[in-house]
N, C-alpha and C positions, 0 to 999 in steps of 0.2 A: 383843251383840257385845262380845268383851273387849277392854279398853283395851291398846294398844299398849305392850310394853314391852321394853326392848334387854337383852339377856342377854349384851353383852359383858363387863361388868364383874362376873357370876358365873362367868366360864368362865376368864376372861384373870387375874382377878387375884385375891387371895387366896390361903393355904397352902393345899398339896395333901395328901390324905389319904390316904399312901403303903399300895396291899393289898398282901400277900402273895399269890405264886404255891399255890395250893393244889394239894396233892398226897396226897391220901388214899388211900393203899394197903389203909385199915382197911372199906372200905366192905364190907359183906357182901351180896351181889347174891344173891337168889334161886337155891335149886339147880336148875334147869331142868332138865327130864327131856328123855332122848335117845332116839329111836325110830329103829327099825333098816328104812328106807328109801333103798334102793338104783333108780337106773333107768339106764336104758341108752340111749344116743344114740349112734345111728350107730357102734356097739363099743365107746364109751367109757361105764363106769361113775360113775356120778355118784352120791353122799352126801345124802341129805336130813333129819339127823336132828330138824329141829325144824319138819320137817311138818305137824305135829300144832297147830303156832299156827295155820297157816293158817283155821283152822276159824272163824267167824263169833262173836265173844264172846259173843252174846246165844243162839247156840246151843250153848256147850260151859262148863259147870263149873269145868275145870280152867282154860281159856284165861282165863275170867273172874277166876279164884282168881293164876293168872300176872300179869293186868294187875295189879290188886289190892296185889299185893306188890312189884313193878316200882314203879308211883307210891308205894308207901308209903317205901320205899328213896330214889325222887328229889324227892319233897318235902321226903324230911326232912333230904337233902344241901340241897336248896335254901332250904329254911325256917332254917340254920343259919346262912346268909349275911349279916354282920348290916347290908350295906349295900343289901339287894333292896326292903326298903322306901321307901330313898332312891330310888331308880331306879325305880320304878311309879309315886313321888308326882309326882316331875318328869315321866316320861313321859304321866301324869293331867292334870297343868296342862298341858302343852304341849298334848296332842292337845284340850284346851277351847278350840276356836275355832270360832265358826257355819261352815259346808263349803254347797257348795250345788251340783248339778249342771244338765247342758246344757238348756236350757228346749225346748219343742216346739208347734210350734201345733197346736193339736188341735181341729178343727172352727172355731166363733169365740172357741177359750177358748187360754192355754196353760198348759202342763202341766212342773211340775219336780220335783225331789228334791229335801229340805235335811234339815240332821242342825243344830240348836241348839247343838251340842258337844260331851255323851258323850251320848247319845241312842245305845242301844245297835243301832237299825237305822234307817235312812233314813227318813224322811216323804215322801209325795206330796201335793203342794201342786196347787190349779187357782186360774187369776186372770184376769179377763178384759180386763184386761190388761197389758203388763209395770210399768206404773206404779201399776197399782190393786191394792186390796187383797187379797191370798188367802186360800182357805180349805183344811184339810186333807178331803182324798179318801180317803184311806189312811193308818193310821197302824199300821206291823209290828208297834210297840211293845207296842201292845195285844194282840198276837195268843196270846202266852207273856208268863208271868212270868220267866223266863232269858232271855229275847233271842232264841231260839232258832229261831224260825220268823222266817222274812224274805221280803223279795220278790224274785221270780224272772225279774221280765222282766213287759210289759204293751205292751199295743196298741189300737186304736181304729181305726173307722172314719174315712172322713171327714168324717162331720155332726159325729162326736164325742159321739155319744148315749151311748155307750156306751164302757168301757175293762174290755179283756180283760186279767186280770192271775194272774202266777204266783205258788202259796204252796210255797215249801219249809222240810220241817224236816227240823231237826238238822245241817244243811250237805248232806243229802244230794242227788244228782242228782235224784233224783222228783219232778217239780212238778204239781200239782195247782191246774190250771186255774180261774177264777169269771169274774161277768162283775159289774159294777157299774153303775147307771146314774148319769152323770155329774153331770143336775141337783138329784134327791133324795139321791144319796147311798144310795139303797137298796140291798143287794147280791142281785143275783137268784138263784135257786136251781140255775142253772146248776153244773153242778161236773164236771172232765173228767179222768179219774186215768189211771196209765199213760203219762202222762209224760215224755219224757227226751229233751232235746238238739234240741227244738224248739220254735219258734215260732209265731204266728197270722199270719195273712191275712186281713184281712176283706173282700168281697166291696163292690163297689162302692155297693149299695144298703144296707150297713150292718146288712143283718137276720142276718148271721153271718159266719162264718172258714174256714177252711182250719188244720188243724193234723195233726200224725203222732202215733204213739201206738206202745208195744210191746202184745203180749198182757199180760193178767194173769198176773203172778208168782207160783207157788205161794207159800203161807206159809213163812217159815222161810228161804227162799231171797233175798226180793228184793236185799238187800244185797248177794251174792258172784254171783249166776250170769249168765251170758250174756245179753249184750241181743241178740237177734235175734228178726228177723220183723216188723219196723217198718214201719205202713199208715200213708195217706194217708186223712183226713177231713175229712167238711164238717159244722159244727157249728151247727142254728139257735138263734138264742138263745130261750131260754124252752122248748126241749125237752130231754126227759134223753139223757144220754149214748149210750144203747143204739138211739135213734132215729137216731143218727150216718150217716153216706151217705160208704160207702165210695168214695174217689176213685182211688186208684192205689195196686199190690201187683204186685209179682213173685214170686211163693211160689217160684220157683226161684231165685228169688236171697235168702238169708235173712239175707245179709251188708249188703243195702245199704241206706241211711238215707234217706230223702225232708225238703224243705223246700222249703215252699208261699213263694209271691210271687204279689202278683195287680198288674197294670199297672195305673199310675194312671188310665187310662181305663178299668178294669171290664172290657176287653176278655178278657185273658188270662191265665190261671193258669200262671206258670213252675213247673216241676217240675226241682228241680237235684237230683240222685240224688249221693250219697257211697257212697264204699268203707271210707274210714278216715279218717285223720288229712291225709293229701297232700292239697293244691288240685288236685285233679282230678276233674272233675268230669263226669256226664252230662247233657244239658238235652231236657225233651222240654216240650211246649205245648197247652195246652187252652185253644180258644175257647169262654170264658163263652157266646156270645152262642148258641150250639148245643147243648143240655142233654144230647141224644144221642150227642156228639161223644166222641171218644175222645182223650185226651192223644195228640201227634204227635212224633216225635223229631228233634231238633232236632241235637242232636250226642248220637253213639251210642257212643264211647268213653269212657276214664277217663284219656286222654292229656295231658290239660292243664285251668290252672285257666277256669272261665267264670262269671264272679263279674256274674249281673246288676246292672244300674244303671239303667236306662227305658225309656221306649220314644216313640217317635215313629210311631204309628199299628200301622203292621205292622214297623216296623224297631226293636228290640231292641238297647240296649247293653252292651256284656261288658269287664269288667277280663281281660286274658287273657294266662298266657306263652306261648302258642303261636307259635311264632317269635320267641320276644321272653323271654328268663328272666326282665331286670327288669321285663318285664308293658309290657302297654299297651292301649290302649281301641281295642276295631273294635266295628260297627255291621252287624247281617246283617238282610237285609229277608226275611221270611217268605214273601215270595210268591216270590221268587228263591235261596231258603238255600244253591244250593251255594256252597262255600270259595273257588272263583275268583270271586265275585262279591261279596264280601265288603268291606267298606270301612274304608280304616285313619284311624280319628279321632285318635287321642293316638300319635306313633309313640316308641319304646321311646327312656330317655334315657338317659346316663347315671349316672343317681341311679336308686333303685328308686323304683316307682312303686307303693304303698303303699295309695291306699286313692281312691277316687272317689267321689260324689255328683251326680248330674243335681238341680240345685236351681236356683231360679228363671231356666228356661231356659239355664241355663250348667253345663258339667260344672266340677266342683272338685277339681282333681287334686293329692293328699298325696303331696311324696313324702320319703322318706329320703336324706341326706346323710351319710354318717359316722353315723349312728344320730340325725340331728336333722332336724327339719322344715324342708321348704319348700314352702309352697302355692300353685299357679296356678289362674287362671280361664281356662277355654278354652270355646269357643264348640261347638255338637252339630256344626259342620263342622269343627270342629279347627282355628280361628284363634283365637291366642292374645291375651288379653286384658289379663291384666296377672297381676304377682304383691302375696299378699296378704302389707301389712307386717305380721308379726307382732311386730316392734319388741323383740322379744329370742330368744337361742336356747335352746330347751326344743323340746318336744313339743304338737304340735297337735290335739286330737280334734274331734269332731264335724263340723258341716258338712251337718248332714241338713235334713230338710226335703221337700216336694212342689215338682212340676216349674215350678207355677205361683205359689209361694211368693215374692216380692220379697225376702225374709229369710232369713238363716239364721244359726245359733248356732253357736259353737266354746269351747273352752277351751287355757286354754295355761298349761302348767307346767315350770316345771326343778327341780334337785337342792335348790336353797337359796328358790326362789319358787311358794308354793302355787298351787294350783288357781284361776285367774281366767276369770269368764265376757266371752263379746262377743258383741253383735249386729254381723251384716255385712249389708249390702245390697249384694246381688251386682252389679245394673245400677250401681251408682257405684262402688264399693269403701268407700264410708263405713263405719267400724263404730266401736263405742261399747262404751265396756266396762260392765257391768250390775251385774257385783259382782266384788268382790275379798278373799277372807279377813283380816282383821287378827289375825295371828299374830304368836305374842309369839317375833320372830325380825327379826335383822336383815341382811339376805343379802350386808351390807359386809361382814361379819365373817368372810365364810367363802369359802374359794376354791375354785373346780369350774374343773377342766382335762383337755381331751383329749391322752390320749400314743398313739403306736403302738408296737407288740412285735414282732418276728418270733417265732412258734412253733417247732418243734419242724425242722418241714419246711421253715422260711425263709418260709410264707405268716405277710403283715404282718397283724394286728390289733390291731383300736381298744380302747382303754378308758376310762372317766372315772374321774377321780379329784376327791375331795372332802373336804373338811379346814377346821379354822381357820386362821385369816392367819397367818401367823409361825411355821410349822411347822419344824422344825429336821430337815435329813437326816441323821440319826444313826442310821441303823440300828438304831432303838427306839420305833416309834412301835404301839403298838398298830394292828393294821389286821385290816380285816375285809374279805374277796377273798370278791363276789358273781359268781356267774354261773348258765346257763340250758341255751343250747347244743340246742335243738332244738325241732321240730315245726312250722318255718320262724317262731317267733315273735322279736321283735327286742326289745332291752333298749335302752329310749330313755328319757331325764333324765325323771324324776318326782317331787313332792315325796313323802318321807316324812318323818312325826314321828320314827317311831323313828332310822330314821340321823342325822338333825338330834341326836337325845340322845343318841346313839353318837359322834359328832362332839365334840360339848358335853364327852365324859365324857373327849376328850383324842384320840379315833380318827379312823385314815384309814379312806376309803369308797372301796374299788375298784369297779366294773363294767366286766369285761370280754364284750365284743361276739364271743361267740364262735363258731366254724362250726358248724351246726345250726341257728341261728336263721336270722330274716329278713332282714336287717340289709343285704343285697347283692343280693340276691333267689336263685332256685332256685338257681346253682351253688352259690353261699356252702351254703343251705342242702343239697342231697345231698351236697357235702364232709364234712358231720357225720353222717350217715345208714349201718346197715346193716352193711357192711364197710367204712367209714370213720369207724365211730362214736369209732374211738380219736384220733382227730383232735380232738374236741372236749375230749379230759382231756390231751392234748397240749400246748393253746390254754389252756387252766386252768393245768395246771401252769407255763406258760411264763410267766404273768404273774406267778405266786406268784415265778418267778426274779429276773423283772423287778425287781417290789416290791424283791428281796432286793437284788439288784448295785445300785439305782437308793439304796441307801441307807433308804429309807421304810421297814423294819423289818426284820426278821429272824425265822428259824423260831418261836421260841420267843413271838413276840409277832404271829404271823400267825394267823387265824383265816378258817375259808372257810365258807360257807353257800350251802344252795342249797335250791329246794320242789321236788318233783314230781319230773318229769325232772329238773332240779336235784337232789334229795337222790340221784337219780341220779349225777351227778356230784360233790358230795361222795363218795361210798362209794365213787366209783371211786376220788377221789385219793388218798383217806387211804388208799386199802388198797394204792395203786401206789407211791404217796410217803408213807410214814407219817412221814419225816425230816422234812417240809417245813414241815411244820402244827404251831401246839400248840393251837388246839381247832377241833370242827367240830361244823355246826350241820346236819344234814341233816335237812329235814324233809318228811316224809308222798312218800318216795323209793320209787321204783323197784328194788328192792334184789334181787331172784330175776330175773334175766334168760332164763331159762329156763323159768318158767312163767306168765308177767305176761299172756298171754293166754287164760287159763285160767276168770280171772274178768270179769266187769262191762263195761266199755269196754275191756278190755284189748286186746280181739282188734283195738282201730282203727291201735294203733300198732306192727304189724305193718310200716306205710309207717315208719316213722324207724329201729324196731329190727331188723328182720327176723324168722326163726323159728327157735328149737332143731328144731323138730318135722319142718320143713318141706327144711330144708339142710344139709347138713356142714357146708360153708362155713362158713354163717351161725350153727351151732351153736358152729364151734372161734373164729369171734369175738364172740360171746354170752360163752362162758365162759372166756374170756380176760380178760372185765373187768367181767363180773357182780359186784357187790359180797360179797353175800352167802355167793359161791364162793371166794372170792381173801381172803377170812381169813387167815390162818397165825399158829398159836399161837406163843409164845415171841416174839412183836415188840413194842413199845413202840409203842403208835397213839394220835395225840394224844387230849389230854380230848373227851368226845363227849356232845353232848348230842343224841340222837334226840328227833323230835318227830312224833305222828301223832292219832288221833281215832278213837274206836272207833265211830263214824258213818259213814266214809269209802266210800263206795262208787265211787269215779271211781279212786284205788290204795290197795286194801285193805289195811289196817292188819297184816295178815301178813306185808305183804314187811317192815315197819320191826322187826316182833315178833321176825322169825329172825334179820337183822342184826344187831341188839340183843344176842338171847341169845347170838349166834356169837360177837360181838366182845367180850364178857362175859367169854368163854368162854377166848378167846386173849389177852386182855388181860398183854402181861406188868411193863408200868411202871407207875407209881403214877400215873397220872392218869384222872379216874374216869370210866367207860363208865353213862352213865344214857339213859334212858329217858322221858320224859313226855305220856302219856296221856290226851289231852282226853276227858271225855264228854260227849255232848250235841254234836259237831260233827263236821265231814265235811272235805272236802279244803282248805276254805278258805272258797270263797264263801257270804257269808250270815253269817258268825262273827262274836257280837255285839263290840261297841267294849269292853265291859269282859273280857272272856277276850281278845280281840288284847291287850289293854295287858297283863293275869296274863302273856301267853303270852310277852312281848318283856320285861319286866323280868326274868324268869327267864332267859331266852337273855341280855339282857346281863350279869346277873348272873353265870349262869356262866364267860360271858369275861373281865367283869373278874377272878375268882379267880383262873381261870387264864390267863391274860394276864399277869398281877401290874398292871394297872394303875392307874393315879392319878387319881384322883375328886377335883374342885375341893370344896373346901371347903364349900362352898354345899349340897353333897348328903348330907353328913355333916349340917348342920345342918337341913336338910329330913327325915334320918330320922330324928331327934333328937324334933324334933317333931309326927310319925309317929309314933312307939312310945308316945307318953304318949297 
């Protein structure tokens, strides 16, 4: 564990080491070849001359010769930087703090993750018990010499004999199932391929699981083509895969996704069927105790979310909006399932109602406030209990556990306070905190506050804001304006290292709450949805104003970033407001609005985005604000650092590849249009500690050049000592 040390007196005091705005007109960007593709929606002709990226790098020459010369161009803008060593070494030291995640009882043993410091993936610890000594179970780090294969997720039965666990490489979605025995350590020969976007179940007698699988992906394809046709199986352990026992398939339906739960009584196998990306869900039920028995339907639509939670015999508890947007908890008994007979335990509040746990006989209701936690303990009849202190406001996770568990585990973090673990014991409220990171940070030094904005349409939203103490409104502070904006997820106080050194380097740290996420529950989210989507770069842009009128900085020293659906909204705003911004960070983005379901998971976000293919409608507001579309040469678009992973298979590196070469293309002011190209990773998860830290020294690096902003002293003499 590292010794504690306060970084006020390297941020606060000492000369500053004034950058320059850089402006390089001289960059020579790859000639990109233009291909003569034309397609037609609904009469309107649409352009697609750089099609031809699209293509899978590891199957086309030329694509691979393109990336190739792309990074060769953006390292060598980056590697020129002469303060990017300063800024990886600090951001080296910082992220070197022991991390540790939520503990789990696992049979009579429990079960957690810790990272040493730069340990480039998680370890899995077991200990029997929270005060005795542990041993490692799993260690990713072994698995690749690059970091590159990580762990995907893991399960257990009840005895805990066993722990099912995922291996993915390269970042990609594929996991590739094993089974470990817990007291040797042995890993058994178990192995379950085909893979994707689900989980295990293991049956109550612990001799196996329940998991879903796609077909086999021809060669060549598995990275870009279509996931459909996803089956239900049951797995014994110690038998090969192809022994598997098919559980449930709809071949008429090739769209829709299965995932197994089995009741903690062994009784019954939930079967929640997906469509896509929406909490909506269908639920059908199979009594274990009947081998011949056929799964039963339970709810037969795709109307609303039914987020199981336990069961009390034959009576089944669901998170649900059904009547309820912000959600709330009803209980249906199986022997009586119609809807009139249905029983409301948790009734809707209003705060969203975020996330539940049936754990030591008590449900544990999360919910959102303004994007911050508040958690209650309510009783399986819905008398409330008490609320738990969480004695500061950040964000609360965990809470899991079995129904008969007296215990249960959470973590709780904000913008300036790491990740700290607690035991709670549900029948008293007692809890105890387990561990707590000692990071070299002192969260006096730094001020986190919520504002509200009115958007575009008068609807209010939240943001946090975050900074050193003594920040001067001057309409000059460097600031970086994060946001998300969809697929009903919510942007709630988290610590990171890098904004912590973003902060440090002199910067403000926006996060705006905006419509498309979760943050409110469903209205908030279908306001950002579909033919509303413009709602969400509305909410973006409206803070960036904010920032500006409220004094905190100005165009020229505003910079915006966003991932996924995020680099989504980057590319919308730069290319709506190219005025607004002077750099953007859009990374592994959503950039072709118009064929984003063409490949891989695309087709699930159909629910947030709609379809070119499918609606006029839907197409003339698709290509309204498709990034990719809405280029126009001869404009001045801030400095742009794209960022993506020739791994990616969740959004394939073609949408950031055309982007890229578009805005290359149109580029008419001197601020440089670059590119950078991971290999060996995929969307994000799983990406070893040392490429996040390459990957965030570069992204600040480039903002500080163009930013022009001012590096305390202390980083100057950090790279000083770097270089030799």
């Amino acid at each position: 564990m590292q010794k504690h040390l306060r970084l006020t007196g390297l941020v606060m005091a000492g000369a500053l080491l004034a950058l320059p705005v850089v402006a390089d007109s001289k960059l020579q960007y790859p000639q990109t070849k233009k291909v003569e593709q034309k397609d037609t929606y609904f009469g309107t002709v649409v352009n697609d001359p750089y099609r031809w990226l699209e293509t899978d790098v590891r199957e086309s020459k030329d694509v691979e010769s393109w990336v190739e010369q792309e990074n060769k161009v953006t390292f060598g803008y980056l590697e020129s930087l002469p303060y990017r060593e300063a800024i990886k070494q600090r951001l080296t030291d910082m992220w070197n703090y022991e991390k540790q995640g939520i503990p789990a009882k696992v049979g009579p043993r429990y079960i957690f993750q810790k990272n040493n410091g730069l340990q480039n993936q998680y370890v899995v610890y077991v200990e029997d018990s929270l005060a005795g000594p542990a041993r490692v179970l799993l260690d990713p780090n072994t698995w690749s010499k690059d970091g590159t294969v990580a762990l995907a997720g893991y399960s257990w039965p009840d005895d805990g004999k066993y722990l099912a666990y995922g291996v993915a490489e390269a970042g990609s979605d594929w996991v590739n199932w094993h089974v470990i025995d817990v007291d040797s350590g042995k890993v058994l020969p178990d192995e379950l391929k085909w893979v994707k976007f689900s989980g295990t179940a293991w049956t109550k007698d612990g001799r196996g699981f329940f998991y879903s699988r796609y077909p086999e992906t021809p060669a060549g394809s598995q990275f870009q083509s279509l996931n459909k046709n996803m089956k239900m199986y049951y797995h014994r352990v110690g038998t090969p895969q192809s022994d598997d026992v098919l559980v449930y398939y709809r071949p008429d339906q090739p769209d829709w996704s299965y995932h197994p739960t089995v009741t903690e009584d062994g009784r019954y196998l939930i079967i929640t069927t997906t469509l896509g990306t929406d909490p909506r869900y269908r639920i059908a039920v199979k009594d274990l105790t009947e081998p011949y028995g056929m799964p039963v339907s339970l709810i037969d639509n795709f109307d609303n979310e039914y987020s199981f939670l336990g069961s009390e015999g034959p009576v089944l508890y669901f998170k649900s909006d059904v009547d309820a947007p912000r959600r709330r908890v009803v209980a249906i008994d199986l022997r009586k399932p119609e809807r009139v007979n249905w029983r409301e335990v948790i009734p809707q509040a209003d705060s969203l109602l975020d996330d539940v746990s049936f754990v030591g006989g008590h449900l544990i209701a999360s919910y959102l406030k303004d994007a911050q936690s508040q958690v209650k303990v309510v009783t399986p009849d819905g008398k409330f209990v008490r609320d738990v202190a969480l004695g500061a406001i950040g964000t609360a996770h965990g809470f899991g556990g079995k129904q008969s568990d007296p215990e249960t585990f959470y973590s709780l973090a904000s913008f300036t306070v790491p990740l700290s673990i607690y035991r709670y014991h549900v029948a008293t409220g007692e809890k105890t905190l387990l561990f707590r990171p000692n990071v070299k940070v002192n969260p006096d030094d730094y001020q986190v506050k919520q504002v509200f904005y009115n958007s575009k349409d008068g609807t209010r939203v939240p943001m946090f804001l975050a900074h050193r103490k003594g920040l001067k409104l001057n309409g000059n502070n460097p600031t970086l304006l994060y946001g998300y904006g969809g697929f009903n997820i919510s942007m709630t106080p988290s610590f990171s290292v890098s904004r912590l050194v973003f902060m440090q380097m002199g910067g403000v740290v926006a996060i705006a709450n905006l419509r498309g996420g979760g943050e409110y529950g469903e209205e908030w989210h279908h306001a950002g949805t579909k033919l509303h989507k413009q709602n969400v770069f509305d909410d973006f842009i409206s803070a960036a104003e904010w920032l500006i009128a409220n004094k905190y900085t100005n165009p020229k020293k505003l910079a915006v970033q966003g991932g996924s659906n995020g680099g989504l909204l980057v590319g919308a705003a730069i290319t709506q407001r190219p005025d607004l911004f002077g750099a953007a960070l859009p990374a592994v983005g959503v950039m072709d609005m118009l064929r984003f379901q063409q490949f891989t998971a695309g087709r699930f976000w159909v629910d947030d985005y709609g379809s070119a293919q499918d609606s006029a409608e839907q197409f003339k507001a698709l290509y309204a604000y498709s990034p990719y579309h809405n280029i126009r040469g001869g404009k001045s678009y801030p400095a742009t650092l794209v960022t993506t992973a020739d791994h990616d298979d969740r959004v394939v590196p073609g949408h950031s590849f055309k982007f890229a070469a578009a805005l290359q293309e149109a580029q008419a002011g001197p601020a440089p249009v670059l590119i950078r190209i991971e290999t060996r990773a995929g969307h994000g998860a799983g990406k070893p500690i040392t490429k996040q830290i390459e990957e965030v020294a570069d992204q600040w690096s480039f903002l500080a050049a163009n930013l022009g902003m001012k590096l305390p002293s202390s980083f100057n003499t950090t790279a000083k000592a770097a270089s030799k």
